[in-house]
C-alpha positions in Angstrom: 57.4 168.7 63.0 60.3 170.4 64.3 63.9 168.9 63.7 67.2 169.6 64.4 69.3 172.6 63.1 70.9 170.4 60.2 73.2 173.6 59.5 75.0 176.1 61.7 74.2 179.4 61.6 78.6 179.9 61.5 78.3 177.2 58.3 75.5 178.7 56.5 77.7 182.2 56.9 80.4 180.9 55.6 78.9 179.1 52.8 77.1 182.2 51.4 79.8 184.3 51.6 82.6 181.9 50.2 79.6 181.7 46.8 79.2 185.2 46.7 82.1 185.7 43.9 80.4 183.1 42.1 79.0 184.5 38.5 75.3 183.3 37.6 73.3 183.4 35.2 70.0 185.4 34.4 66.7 183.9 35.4 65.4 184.1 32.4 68.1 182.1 31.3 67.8 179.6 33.9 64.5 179.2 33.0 64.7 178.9 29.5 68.2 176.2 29.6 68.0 172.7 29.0 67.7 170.9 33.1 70.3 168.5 34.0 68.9 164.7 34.9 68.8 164.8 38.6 68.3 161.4 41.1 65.1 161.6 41.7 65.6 158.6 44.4 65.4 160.2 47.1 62.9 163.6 46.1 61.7 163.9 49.8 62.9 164.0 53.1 60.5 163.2 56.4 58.3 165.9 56.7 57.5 167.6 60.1 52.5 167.9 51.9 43.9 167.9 22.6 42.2 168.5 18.0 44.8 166.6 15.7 45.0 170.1 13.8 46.7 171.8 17.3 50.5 172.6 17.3 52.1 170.0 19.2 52.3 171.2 23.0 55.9 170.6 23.5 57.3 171.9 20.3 56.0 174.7 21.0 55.1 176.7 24.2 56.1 173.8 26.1 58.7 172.9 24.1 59.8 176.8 24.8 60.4 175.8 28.3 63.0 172.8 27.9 60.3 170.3 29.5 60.7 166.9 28.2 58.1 163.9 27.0 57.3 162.2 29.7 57.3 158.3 28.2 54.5 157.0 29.9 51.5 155.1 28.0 48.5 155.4 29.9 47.1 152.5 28.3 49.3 150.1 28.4 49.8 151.0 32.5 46.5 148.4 32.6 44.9 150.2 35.6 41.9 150.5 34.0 39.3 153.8 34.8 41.4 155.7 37.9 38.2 158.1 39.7 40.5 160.3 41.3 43.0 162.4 39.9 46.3 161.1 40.6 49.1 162.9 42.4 50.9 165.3 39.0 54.2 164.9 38.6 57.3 166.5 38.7 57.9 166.8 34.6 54.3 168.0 34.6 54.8 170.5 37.8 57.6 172.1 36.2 55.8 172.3 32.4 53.1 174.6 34.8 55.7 176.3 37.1 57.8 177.6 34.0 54.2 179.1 32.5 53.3 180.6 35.3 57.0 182.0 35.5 56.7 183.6 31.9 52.9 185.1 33.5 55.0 186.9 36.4 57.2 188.8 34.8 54.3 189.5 32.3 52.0 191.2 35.3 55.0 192.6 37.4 56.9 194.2 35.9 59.8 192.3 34.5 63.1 190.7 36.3 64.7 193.7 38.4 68.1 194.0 36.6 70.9 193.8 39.8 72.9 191.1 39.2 74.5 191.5 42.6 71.1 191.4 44.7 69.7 188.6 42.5 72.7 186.1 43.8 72.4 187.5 47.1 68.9 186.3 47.1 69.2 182.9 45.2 72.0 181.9 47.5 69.7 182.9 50.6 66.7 181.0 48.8 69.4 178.0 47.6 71.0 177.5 51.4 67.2 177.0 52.8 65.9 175.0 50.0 68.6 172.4 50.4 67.7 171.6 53.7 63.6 171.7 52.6 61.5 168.9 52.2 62.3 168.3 48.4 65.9 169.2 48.6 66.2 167.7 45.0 64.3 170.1 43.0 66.3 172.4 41.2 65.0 176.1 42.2 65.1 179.3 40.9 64.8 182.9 43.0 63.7 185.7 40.7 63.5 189.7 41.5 60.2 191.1 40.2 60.7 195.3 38.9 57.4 196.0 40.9 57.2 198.5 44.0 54.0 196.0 45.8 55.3 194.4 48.3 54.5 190.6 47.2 56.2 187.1 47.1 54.7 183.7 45.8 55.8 180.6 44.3 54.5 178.8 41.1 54.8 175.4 41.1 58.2 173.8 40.6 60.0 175.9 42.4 59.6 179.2 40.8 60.0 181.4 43.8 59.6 185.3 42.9 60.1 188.6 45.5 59.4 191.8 44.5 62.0 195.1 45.0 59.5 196.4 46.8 59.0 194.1 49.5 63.1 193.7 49.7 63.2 197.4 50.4 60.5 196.4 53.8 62.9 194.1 55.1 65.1 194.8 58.3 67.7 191.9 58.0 68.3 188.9 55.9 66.8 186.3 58.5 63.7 188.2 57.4 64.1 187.5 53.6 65.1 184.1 54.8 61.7 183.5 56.3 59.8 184.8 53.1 62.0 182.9 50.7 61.0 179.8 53.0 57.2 180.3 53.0 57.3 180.3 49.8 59.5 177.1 49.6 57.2 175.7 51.8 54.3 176.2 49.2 56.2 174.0 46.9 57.8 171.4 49.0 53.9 170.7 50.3 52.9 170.7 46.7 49.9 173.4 47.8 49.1 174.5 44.0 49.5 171.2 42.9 46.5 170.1 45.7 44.4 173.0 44.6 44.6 172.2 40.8 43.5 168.4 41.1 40.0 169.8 42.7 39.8 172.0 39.7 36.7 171.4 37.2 39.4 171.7 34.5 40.5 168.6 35.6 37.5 166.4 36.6 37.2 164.4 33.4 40.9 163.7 33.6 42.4 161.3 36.1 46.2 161.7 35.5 47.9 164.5 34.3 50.4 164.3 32.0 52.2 165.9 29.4 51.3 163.4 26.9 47.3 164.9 28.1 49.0 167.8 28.1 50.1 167.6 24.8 46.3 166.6 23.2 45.1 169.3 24.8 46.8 172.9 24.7 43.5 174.7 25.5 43.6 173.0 28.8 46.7 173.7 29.5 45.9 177.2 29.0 43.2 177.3 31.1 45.0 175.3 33.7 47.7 178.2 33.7 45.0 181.2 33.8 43.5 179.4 37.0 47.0 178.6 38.7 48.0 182.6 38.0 44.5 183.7 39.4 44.7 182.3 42.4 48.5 182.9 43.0 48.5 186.7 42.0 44.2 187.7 42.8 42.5 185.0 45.2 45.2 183.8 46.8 45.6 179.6 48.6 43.2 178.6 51.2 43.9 179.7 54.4 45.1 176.4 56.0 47.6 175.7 53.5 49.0 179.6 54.0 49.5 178.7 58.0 50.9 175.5 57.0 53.3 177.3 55.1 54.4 179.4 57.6 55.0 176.3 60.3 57.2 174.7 57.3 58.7 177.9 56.5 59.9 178.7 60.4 60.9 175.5 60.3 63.5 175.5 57.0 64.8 178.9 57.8 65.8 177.4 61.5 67.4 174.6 59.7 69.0 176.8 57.5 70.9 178.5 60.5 68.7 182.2 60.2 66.6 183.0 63.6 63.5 181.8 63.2 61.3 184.5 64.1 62.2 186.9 60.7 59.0 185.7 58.8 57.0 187.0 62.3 58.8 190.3 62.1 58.3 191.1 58.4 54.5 190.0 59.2 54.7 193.0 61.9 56.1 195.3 59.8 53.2 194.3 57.3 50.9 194.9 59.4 51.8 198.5 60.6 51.5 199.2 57.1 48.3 198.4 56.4 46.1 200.8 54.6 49.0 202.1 53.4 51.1 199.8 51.5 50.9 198.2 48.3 50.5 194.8 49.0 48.4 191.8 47.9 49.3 189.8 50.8 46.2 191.6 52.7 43.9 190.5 49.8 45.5 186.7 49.2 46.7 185.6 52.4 44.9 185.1 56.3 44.6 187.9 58.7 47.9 189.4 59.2 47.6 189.7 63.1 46.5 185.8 63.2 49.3 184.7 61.1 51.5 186.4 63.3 49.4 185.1 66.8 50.1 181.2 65.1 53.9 182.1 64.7 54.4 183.5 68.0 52.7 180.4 69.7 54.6 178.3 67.3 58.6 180.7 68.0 57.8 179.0 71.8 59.3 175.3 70.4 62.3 177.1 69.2 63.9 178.4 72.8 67.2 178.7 71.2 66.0 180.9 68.1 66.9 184.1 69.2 70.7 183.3 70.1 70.4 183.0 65.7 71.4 185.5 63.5 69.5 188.2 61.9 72.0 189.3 59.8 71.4 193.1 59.5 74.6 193.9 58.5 74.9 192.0 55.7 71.7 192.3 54.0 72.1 196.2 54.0 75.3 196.0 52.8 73.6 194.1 49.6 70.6 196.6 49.5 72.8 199.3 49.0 72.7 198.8 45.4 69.3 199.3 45.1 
């Protein structure tokens, strides 16, 4: 699985702190705007995973979002009954993802309101996502106003940190190896996997928004499962180790040291009993996450000549 650097740790540097003057918008407002057409011709790179009498779906909550009608006419595709669920698709991942959003700042808390750290972080989250798996997709970083330490990722690539866990970290090759576990969850489409084995969606073998659209109740029910299982039960296991080999991986491409989601994971751990964290209660065993990542830090043998970046990411907690 492991690649090349694809950027320097100098370029990446250089890159953040030549955006940093840059002015950016809200998340809310990101979330909420209109999405450019992107060239969806190349989304991936090799990797190393309703009642007639209903308001219409996309005038209104999903309409709310700036999704789009996806023009697709099942029946006239001429593929007859499909038994599985086919894979869901982007338009139909991000009608989820910006639900889910709305549900996170519902249950944390808000958006912490620091313009200044919020860039910080999206142009940390932005520099690794380009050189992801789906360096298409257009994402979004978010600050949560909640004191748990917690990060996770609805689908689409709504990626969310709370304050609390910021003020945990050491270094910024430590929120680099966050933001990238959680990238990781969507460039391997984890939620997505999860949702197709749902009974919600047995009778249903491709989801779209024109389903979408019929049904609202489903949807509902599709979002109240997706938020469950993101912010109470938390993924299956394998898919949260597989998220930290992807997430190791992006952060190295990206130019950070590879070891800083291993070293928050320690810090985690010493804190256990004591902190407020869901991570204990949604993700593996914290001193077997960290056993896999140190096995795993032996293929990089350069890593450690990488920046942490200390400096730099206290200067930008300061503010806080």
């Amino acid at each position: 699985m492991r690649k090349r650097r694809l950027i320097g740790a100098g370029i990446a540097s250089m890159g953040l702190l030549m955006c940093l003057s840059t002015p950016s918008s809200g998340f809310l407002e990101d979330l909420f705007a209109p999405r450019p057409p992107k060239d969806s011709s190349t989304e991936t790179r090799p990797s190393p995973k309703q009642k007639q009498d209903q308001p219409d779906l996309m005038e209104g909550l999903g309409g709310l979002f700036g999704a789009e009608k996806k023009d697709i006419d099942l029946l006239k595709k001429g593929l007859g009954v499909i038994q599985a669920l086919q894979p869901i698709g982007e338009e139909e991942e991000l009608a989820l993802g910006q639900a889910v959003a709305v549900e996170a700042f519902s249950r944390f808390g808000g958006e912490y309101h620091n313009a200044s750290l919020t860039r910080y972080v999206n142009l940390v989250g932005q520099t690794i996502a380009e050189v992801s798996d789906r360096p298409n997709l257009a994402y979004h970083f978010a600050i949560l106003n909640s004191e748990e330490q917690n990060a996770f990722a609805a689908p689409g690539g709504y990626i969310f940190v709370t304050i609390g866990l910021l003020k945990t970290l050491k270094n910024e090759a430590e929120l680099a190896g966050v933001l990238a576990h959680e990238i990781a969850h969507v460039t391997q489409k984890h939620m997505l996997e999860t949702i197709r084995r749902s009974a919600l969606l047995s009778n249903v073998s491709e989801l779209t928004l024109t389903v979408l659209n019929k049904d609202p109740q489903m949807f509902s029910n599709l979002i109240d499962e997706i938020a469950d299982k993101l912010f109470t039960k938390g993924l299956d296991k394998e898919k949260e180790f597989e998220a930290d080999e992807y997430g190791v991986e992006f952060a190295y491409r990206a130019g950070y040291n590879p070891r800083g989601l291993r070293d928050y994971l320690v810090t985690l751990q010493s804190q256990e009993g004591r902190a407020r964290s869901r991570f204990f209660s949604t993700h593996p065993n914290t001193s077997e996450r960290i056993a896999k990542l140190d096995g795993l830090l032996r293929n990089y043998p350069d890593g450690d000549a990488l920046p942490l970046l200390a400096e730099r990411f206290a200067r930008y907690l300061r503010s806080v």
